[in-house]
C-alpha positions as CSV (number, residue, x, y, z in Angstrom):
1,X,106.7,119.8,64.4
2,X,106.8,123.8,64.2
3,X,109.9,124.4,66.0
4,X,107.6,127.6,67.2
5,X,105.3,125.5,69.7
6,X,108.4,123.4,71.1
7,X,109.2,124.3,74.7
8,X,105.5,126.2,75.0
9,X,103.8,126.9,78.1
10,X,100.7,125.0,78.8
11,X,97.1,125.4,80.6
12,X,94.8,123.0,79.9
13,X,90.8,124.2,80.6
14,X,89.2,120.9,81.7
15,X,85.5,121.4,81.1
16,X,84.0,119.5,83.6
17,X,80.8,117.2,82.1
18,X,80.6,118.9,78.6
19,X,80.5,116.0,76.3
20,X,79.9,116.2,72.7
21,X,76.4,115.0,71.1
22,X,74.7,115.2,68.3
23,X,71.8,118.7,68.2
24,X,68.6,117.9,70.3
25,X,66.3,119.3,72.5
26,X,67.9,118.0,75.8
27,X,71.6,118.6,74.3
28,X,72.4,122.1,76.8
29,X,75.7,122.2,74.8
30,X,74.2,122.7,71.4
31,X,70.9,124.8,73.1
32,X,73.3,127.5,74.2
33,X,75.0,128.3,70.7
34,X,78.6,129.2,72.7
35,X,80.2,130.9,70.4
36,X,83.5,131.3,71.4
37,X,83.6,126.9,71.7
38,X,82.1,127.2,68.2
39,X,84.5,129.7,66.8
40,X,87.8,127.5,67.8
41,X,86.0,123.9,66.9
42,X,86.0,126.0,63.5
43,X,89.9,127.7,63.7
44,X,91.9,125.1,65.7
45,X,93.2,121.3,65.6
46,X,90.7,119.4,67.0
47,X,89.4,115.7,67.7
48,X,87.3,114.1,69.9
49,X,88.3,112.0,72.9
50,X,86.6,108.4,74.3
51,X,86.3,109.1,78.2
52,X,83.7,106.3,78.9
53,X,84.2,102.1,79.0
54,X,87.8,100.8,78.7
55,X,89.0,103.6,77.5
56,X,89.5,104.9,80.6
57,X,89.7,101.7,82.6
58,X,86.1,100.8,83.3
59,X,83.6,98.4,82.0
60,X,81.8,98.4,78.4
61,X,78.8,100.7,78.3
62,X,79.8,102.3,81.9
63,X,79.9,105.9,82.3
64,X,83.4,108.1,82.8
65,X,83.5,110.5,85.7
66,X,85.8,112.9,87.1
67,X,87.7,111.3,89.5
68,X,88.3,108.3,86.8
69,X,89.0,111.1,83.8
70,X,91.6,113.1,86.2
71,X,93.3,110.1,87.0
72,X,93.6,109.3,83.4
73,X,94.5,112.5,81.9
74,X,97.4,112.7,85.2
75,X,98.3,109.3,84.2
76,X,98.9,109.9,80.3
77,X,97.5,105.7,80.7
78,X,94.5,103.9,81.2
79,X,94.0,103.6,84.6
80,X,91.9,100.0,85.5
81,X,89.3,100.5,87.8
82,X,88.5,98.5,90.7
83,X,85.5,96.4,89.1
84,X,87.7,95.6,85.7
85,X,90.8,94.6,87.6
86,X,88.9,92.8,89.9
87,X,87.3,90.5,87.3
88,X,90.1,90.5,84.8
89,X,91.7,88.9,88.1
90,X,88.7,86.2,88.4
91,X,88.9,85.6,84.8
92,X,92.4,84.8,84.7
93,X,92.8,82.5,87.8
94,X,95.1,85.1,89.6
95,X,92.1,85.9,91.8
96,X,92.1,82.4,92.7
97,X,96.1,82.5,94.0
98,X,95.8,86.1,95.9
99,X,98.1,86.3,98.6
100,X,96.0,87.8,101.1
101,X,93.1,85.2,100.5
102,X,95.9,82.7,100.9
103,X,96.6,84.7,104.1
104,X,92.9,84.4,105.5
105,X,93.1,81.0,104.2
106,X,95.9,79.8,106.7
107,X,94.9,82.6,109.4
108,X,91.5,80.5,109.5
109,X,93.2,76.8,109.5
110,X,95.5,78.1,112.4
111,X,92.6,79.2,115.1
112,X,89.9,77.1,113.9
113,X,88.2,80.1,112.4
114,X,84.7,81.0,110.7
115,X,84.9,83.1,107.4
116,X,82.7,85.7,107.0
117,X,82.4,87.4,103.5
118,X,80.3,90.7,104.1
119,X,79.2,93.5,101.5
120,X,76.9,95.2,99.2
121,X,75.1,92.1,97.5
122,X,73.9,92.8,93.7
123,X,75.1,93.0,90.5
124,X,75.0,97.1,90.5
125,X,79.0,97.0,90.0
126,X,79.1,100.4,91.6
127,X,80.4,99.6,95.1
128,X,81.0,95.4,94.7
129,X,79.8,92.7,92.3
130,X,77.7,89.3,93.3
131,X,80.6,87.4,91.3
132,X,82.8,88.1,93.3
133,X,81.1,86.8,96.2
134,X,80.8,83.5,94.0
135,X,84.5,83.8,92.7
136,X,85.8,84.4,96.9
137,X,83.4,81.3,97.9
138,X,85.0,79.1,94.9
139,X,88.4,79.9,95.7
140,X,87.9,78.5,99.8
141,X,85.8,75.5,98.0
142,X,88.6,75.0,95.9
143,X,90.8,74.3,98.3
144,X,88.4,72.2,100.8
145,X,88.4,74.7,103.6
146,X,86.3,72.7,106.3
147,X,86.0,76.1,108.2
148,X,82.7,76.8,107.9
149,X,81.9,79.9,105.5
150,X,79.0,83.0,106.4
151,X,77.5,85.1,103.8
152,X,76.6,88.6,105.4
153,X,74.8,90.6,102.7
154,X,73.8,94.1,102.7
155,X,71.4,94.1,100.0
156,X,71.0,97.0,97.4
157,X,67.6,98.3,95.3
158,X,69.7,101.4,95.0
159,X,72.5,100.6,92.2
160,X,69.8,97.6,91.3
161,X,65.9,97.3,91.0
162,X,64.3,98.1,94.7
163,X,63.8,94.2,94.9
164,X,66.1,92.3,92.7
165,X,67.8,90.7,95.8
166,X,65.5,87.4,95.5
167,X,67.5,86.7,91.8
168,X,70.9,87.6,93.6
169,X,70.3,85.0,96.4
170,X,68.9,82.3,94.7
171,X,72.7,82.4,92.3
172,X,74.6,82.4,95.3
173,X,72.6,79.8,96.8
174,X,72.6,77.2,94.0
175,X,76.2,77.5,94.0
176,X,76.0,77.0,97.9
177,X,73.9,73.8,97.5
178,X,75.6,72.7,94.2
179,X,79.3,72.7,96.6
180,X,77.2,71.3,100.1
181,X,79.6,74.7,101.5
182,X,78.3,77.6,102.8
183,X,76.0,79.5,104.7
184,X,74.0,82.9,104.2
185,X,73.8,84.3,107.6
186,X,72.3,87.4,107.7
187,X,70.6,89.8,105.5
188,X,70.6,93.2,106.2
189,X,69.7,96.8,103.9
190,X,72.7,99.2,102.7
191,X,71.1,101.8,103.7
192,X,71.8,100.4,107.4
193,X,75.6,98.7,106.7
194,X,76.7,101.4,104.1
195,X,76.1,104.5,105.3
196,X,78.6,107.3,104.8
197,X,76.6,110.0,106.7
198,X,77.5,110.0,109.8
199,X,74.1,108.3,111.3
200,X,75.7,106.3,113.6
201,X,72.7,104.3,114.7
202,X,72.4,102.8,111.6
203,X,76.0,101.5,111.6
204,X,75.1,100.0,114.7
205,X,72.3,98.2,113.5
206,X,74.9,96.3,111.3
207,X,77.3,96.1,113.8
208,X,75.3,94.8,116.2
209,X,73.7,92.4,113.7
210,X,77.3,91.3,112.9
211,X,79.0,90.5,115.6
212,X,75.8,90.2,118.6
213,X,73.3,89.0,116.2
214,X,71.0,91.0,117.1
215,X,67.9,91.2,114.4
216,X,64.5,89.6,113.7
217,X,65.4,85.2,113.3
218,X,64.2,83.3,110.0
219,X,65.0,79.4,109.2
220,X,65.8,80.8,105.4
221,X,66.7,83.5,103.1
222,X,63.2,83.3,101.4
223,X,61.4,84.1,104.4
224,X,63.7,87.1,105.1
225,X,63.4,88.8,102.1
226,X,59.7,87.9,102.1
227,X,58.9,89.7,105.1
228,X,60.6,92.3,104.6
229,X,58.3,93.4,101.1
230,X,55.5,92.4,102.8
231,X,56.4,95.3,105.4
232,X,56.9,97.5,102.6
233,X,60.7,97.5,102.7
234,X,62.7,97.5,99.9
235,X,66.4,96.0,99.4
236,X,67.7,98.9,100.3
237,X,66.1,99.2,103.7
238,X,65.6,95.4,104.9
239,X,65.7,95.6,108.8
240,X,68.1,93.3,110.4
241,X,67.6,89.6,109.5
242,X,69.4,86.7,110.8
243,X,69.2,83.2,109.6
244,X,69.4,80.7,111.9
245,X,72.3,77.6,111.1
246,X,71.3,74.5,112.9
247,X,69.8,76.3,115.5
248,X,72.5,78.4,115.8
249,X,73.4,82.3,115.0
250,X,76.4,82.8,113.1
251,X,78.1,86.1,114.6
252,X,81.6,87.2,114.3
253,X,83.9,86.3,117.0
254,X,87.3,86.7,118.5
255,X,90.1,84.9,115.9
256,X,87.2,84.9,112.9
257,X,88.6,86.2,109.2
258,X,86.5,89.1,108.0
259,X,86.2,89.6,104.2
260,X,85.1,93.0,103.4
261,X,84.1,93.1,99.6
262,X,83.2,96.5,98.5
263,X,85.7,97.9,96.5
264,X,84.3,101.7,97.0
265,X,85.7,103.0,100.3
266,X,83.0,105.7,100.8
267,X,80.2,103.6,101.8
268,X,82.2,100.7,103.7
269,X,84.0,103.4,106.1
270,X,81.6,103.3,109.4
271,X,81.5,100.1,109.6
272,X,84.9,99.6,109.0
273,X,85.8,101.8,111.7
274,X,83.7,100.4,114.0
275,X,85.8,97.2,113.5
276,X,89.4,98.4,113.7
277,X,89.4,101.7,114.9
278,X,90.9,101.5,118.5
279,X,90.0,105.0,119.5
280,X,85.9,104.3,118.3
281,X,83.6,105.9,120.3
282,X,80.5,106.3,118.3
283,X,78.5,103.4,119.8
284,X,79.9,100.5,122.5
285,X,82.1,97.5,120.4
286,X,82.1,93.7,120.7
287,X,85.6,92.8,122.3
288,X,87.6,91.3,119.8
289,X,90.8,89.7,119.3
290,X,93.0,88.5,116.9
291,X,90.4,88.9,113.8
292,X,91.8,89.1,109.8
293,X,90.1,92.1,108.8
294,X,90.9,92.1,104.5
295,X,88.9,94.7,102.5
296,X,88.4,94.4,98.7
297,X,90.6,97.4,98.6
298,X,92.3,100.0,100.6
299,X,89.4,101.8,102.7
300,X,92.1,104.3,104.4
301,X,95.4,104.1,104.7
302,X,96.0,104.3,109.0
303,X,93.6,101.4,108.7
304,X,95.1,98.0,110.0
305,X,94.0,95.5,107.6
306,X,94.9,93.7,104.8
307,X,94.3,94.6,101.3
308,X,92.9,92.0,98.7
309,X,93.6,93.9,95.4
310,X,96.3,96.4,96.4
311,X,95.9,100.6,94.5
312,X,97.9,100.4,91.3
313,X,100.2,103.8,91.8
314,X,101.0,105.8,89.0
315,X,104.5,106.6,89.6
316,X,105.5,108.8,86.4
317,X,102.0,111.6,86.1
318,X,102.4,114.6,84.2
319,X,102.7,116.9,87.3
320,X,105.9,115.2,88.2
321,X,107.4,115.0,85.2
322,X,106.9,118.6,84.8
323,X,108.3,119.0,88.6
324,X,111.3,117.2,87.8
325,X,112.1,118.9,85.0
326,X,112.0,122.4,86.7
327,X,108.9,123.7,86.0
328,X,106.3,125.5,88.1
329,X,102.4,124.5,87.8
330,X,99.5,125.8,89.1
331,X,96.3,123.7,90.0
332,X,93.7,125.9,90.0
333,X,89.8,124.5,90.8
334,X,86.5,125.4,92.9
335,X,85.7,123.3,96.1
336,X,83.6,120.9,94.0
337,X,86.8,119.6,92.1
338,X,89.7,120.7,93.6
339,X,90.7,117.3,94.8
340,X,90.4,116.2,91.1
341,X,93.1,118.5,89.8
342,X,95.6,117.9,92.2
343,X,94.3,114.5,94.2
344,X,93.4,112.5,91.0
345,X,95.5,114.6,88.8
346,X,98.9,113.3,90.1
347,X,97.8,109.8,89.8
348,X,95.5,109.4,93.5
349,X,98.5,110.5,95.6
350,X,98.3,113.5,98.1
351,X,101.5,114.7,96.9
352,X,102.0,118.5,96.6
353,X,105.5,118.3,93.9
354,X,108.0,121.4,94.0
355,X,106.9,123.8,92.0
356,X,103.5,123.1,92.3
357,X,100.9,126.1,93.4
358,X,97.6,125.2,94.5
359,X,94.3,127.6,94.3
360,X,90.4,126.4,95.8
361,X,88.0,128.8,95.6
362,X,84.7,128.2,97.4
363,X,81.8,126.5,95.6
364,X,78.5,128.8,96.4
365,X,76.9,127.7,99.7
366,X,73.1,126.9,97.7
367,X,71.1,123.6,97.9
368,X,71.5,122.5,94.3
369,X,73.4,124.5,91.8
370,X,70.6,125.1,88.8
371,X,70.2,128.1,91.9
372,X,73.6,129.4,90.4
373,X,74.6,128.1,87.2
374,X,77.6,130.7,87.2
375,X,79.1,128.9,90.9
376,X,82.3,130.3,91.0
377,X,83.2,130.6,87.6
378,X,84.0,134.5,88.4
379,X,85.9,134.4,91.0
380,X,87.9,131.7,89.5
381,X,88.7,134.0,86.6
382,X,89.7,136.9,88.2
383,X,92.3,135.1,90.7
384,X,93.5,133.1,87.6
385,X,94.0,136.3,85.1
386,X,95.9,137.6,87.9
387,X,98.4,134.8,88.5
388,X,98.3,134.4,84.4
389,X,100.0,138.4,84.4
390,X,103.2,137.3,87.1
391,X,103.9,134.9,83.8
392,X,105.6,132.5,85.9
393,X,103.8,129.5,85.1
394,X,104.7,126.7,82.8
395,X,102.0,124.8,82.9
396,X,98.2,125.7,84.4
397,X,95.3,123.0,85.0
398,X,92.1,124.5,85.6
399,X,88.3,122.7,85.8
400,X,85.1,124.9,85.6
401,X,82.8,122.9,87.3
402,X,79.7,124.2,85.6
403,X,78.9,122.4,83.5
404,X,78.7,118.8,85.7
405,X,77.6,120.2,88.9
406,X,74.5,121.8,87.3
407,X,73.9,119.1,84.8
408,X,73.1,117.1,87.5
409,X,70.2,119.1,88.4
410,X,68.6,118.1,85.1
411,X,67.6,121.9,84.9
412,X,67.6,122.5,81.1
413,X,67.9,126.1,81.3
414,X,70.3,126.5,84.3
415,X,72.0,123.9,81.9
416,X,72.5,126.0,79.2
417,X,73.2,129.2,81.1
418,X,76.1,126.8,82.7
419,X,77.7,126.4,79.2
420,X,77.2,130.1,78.2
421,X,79.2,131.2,81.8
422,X,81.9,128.7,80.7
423,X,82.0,129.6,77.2
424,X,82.5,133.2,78.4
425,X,85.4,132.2,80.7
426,X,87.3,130.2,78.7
427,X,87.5,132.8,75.8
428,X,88.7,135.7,78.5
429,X,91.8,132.8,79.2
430,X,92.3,131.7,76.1
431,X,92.9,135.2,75.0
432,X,95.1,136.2,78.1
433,X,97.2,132.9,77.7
434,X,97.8,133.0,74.1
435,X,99.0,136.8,74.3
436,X,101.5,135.6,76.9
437,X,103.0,132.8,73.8
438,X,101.2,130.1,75.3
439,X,99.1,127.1,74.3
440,X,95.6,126.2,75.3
441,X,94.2,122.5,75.5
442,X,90.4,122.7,75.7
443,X,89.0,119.2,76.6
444,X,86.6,117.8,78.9
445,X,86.7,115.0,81.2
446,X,83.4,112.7,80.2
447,X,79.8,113.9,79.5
448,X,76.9,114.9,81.2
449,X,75.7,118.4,79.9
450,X,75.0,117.9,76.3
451,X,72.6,114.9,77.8
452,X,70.0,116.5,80.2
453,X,67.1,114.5,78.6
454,X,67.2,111.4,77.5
455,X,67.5,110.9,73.5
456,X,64.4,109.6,72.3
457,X,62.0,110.2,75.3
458,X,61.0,113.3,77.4
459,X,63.0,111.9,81.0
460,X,65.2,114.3,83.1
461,X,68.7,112.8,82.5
462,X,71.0,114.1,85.8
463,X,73.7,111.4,85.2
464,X,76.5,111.3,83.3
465,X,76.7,110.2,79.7
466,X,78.6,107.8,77.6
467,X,79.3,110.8,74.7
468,X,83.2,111.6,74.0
469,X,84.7,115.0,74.4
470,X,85.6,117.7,72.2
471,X,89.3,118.1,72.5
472,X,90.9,121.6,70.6
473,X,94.4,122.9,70.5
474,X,94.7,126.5,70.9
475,X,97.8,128.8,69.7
476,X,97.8,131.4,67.1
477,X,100.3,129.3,64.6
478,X,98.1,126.9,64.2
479,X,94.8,126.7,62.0
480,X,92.2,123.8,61.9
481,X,92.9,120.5,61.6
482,X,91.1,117.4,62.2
483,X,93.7,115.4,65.0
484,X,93.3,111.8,65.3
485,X,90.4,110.2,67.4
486,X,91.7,109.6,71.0
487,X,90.8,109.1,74.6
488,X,91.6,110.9,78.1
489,X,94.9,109.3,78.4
490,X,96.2,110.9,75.2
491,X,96.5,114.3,76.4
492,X,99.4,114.0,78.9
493,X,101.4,113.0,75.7
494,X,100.2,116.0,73.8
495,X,101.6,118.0,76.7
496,X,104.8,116.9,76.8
497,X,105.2,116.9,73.0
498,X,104.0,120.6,72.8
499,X,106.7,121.2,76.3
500,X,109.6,119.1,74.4
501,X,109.4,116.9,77.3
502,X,110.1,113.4,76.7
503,X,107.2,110.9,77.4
504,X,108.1,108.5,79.5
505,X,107.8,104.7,78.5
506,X,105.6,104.4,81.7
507,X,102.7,106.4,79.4
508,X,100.9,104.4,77.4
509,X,99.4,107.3,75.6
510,X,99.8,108.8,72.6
511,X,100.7,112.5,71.5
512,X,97.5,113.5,69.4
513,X,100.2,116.1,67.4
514,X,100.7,115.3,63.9
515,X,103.7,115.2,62.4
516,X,103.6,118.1,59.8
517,X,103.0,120.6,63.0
């Protein structure tokens, strides 16, 4: 390595959603010519990086985001996400030993307890996953509970087709029939069980359903669900529905083992409180004692409950090692992601280290931001030039929202004046920081921009895409070079290597420098 970039300062730019895509007419990227992105693709080392799929911890074919690409750029590691580890579990029988189902298990044998296993019921894999509704029922049938076992399920026809729930019922069923163990007890939209708005009275609805029973009575599943279409309602918004067992409705009750398997906290919160929080006062509670309350994962941490599949900490990110090595930081972000570049960034613990300076500047107040493609793009470059003059930082993270916020409008052309407001800012830092001796990493964190209509047809595309990232090292030693292809949790490694900081074994990553730099 030059011995002239050892010990370097640092900022990396993380360009929030600016993925990297071949030229066409919904590519926003390529539609705004930047040319200051251009000019150092064309000057600098430079690669592209996989932020999508397993590189980054989640499922083939699934999109990247920003929470998931800060916590693997933090991490200098892949990071596996909740639906991978969850059925990399299932798949290798450790799912079927889990201590805290082993836990409910012997709760339930002790008071003579019914089981109920509640959640988000489809194959959408955003907030839960029907198998492992099937892989929780097999692991009680495996062991002959005789307690008797209730399916509550909040259908989807949001992360799924608006009525796919009929296909989703009829596989848990079969296995219910083929294993004479089982029950599904009530049926009951998301919209109603998951909501994360504050609409109380829809919590209640599932509350109540829950634990009173309270909803319209069918002898079946089938005639739930077909009631409910012929009403117009679609998964997402199915009203209430109980179905009956021997005569009887199955509600929660004092001593019962509650099995809570969404493994997104966001949506499963409400209701969640409304079971364990002993200061709840949004609607009146069922009195109940002595229940085993185990979510899928941690919903909040002053929550009493157990935890099925425990948060994998990252112990080692690149903010502490940089702490612990004497070094001052700054995190530097607008409102939309300032929790990814110091939440996520240092590995999804709300840790502030020593040395460690923290900047959020407002997003705009506007309904959607194609109204102002430049959010606070500004602002966030005049505060950072003027922290970038004290030239007392070592190392500088900064996103620029831009380019995800608006690309989720599906506006083309507030799209493209989003990269052209980036562009601009990037080049005013990269010429400041590189004056000062210091080194510029220019990556992104997964795609979205360079996508705003889908290839091939003439549909608005406002999600995120599964395109890689440009990645570019910036110093005036260096000249263009084509790096090695990588992924997000590469460039932790790069860091330290350009800082002569030793990675840690804990980093799986690799430093994308070559050899002869």
């Amino acid at each position: 390595m030059n011995e002239g970039l050892l010990s370097q300062k640092v900022m990396l730019i993380i360009m929030d959603g600016l993925g990297a895509a071949p030229v066409d007419k919904g590519n926003a990227v390529t539609l705004a010519r930047p040319e200051n992105l251009i000019r150092y693709w064309d000057s600098y080392p430079h690669t592209y990086l996989q932020a999508s799929g397993p590189a980054v911890g989640l499922p083939e074919g699934i999109y990247g985001n920003s929470e998931v690409g800060h916590l693997n750029i933090g991490a200098g590691k892949v990071i596996l996400q909740n639906l991978p580890k969850i059925n990399r579990a299932i798949e290798t029988g450790a799912y079927y030993s889990n201590t805290t189902l082993l836990s409910a298990l012997q709760h339930a044998q002790t008071n003579g307890s019914n089981i109920h296993i509640i959640g988000c019921f489809s194959d959408g894999g955003v907030h839960s996953h029907i198998d492992h509704f099937l892989a929780t029922h097999k692991f009680f049938v495996q062991r002959a509970v005789k307690n008797p076992i209730y399916f509550h399920c909040f259908t989807d026809g949001r992360d799924s087709p608006p009525k796919e729930a009929r296909r989703f019922f009829q596989i848990l069923n079969k296995q219910i029939n083929d294993t004479g163990f089982g029950h599904i007890a009530s049926i009951i939209g998301r919209a109603y069980a998951m909501d994360r708005n504050n609409n109380w009275d829809r919590t209640k609805l599932a509350y109540d359903l829950l634990t009173l029973g309270k909803g319209e009575l069918f002898n079946n599943w089938e005639d739930a669900l077909n009631n409910s279409y012929l009403k117009g309602f679609t998964d997402e918004y199915i009203k209430p529905s109980i179905i009956k067992k021997d005569q009887n409705v199955p509600v929660i009750t004092s001593n019962d083992v509650i099995l809570f398997l969404n493994y997104r906290a966001d949506r499963a919160l409400q209701l969640t409180e409304a079971f364990l929080s002993e200061r709840f006062d949004s609607f009146q509670t069922k009195a109940l004692q002595n229940i085993f309350f185990a979510s899928m994962v941690s919903y909040r941490k002053d929550y009493p409950n157990h935890v099925i599949m425990p948060k994998e900490y990252v112990n080692l990110s690149l903010g502490r090692i940089i702490s612990e090595n004497g070094m001052r930081q700054l995190r530097i972000a607008e409102s939309e992601k300032f929790p990814h570049v110091t939440y996520f960034f240092n590995g999804g613990l709300s840790i502030k280290y020593s040395g460690e300076d923290r900047i959020e500047v407002p997003s705009p107040n506007v309904p959607t931001y194609d109204r102002k493609p430049e959010m606070s793009a500004m602002e966030i470059l005049t505060i950072l030039k003027q922290r970038l003059n004290l030239n007392i930082y070592d190392f500088v993270v900064l996103n620029l929202a831009n380019t995800d916020m608006v690309g989720h409008t599906g506006n083309l052309q507030a799209c493209i004046r989003s990269v052209q407001v980036v562009d601009h800012v990037v080049d005013q830092l990269v010429k400041q920081f590189t004056s000062l001796g210091g080194t510029v990493i220019l990556t992104a964190d997964h795609g979205n921009v360079e996508e705003v209509i889908k290839v091939g047809t003439n549909d608005i595309d406002t999600e995120h895409s599964l395109n890689p990232v440009p990645f570019m090292i910036i110093n005036s030693s260096l000249k263009k070079d084509n790096l090695p292809y990588g992924q997000l949790s590469d460039i932790a490694p790069t860091i330290l290597d350009l800082m002569n900081i030793r990675k840690p074994d804990e980093m799986m990553g690799r430093s994308l420098l070559p050899a002869n730099l």
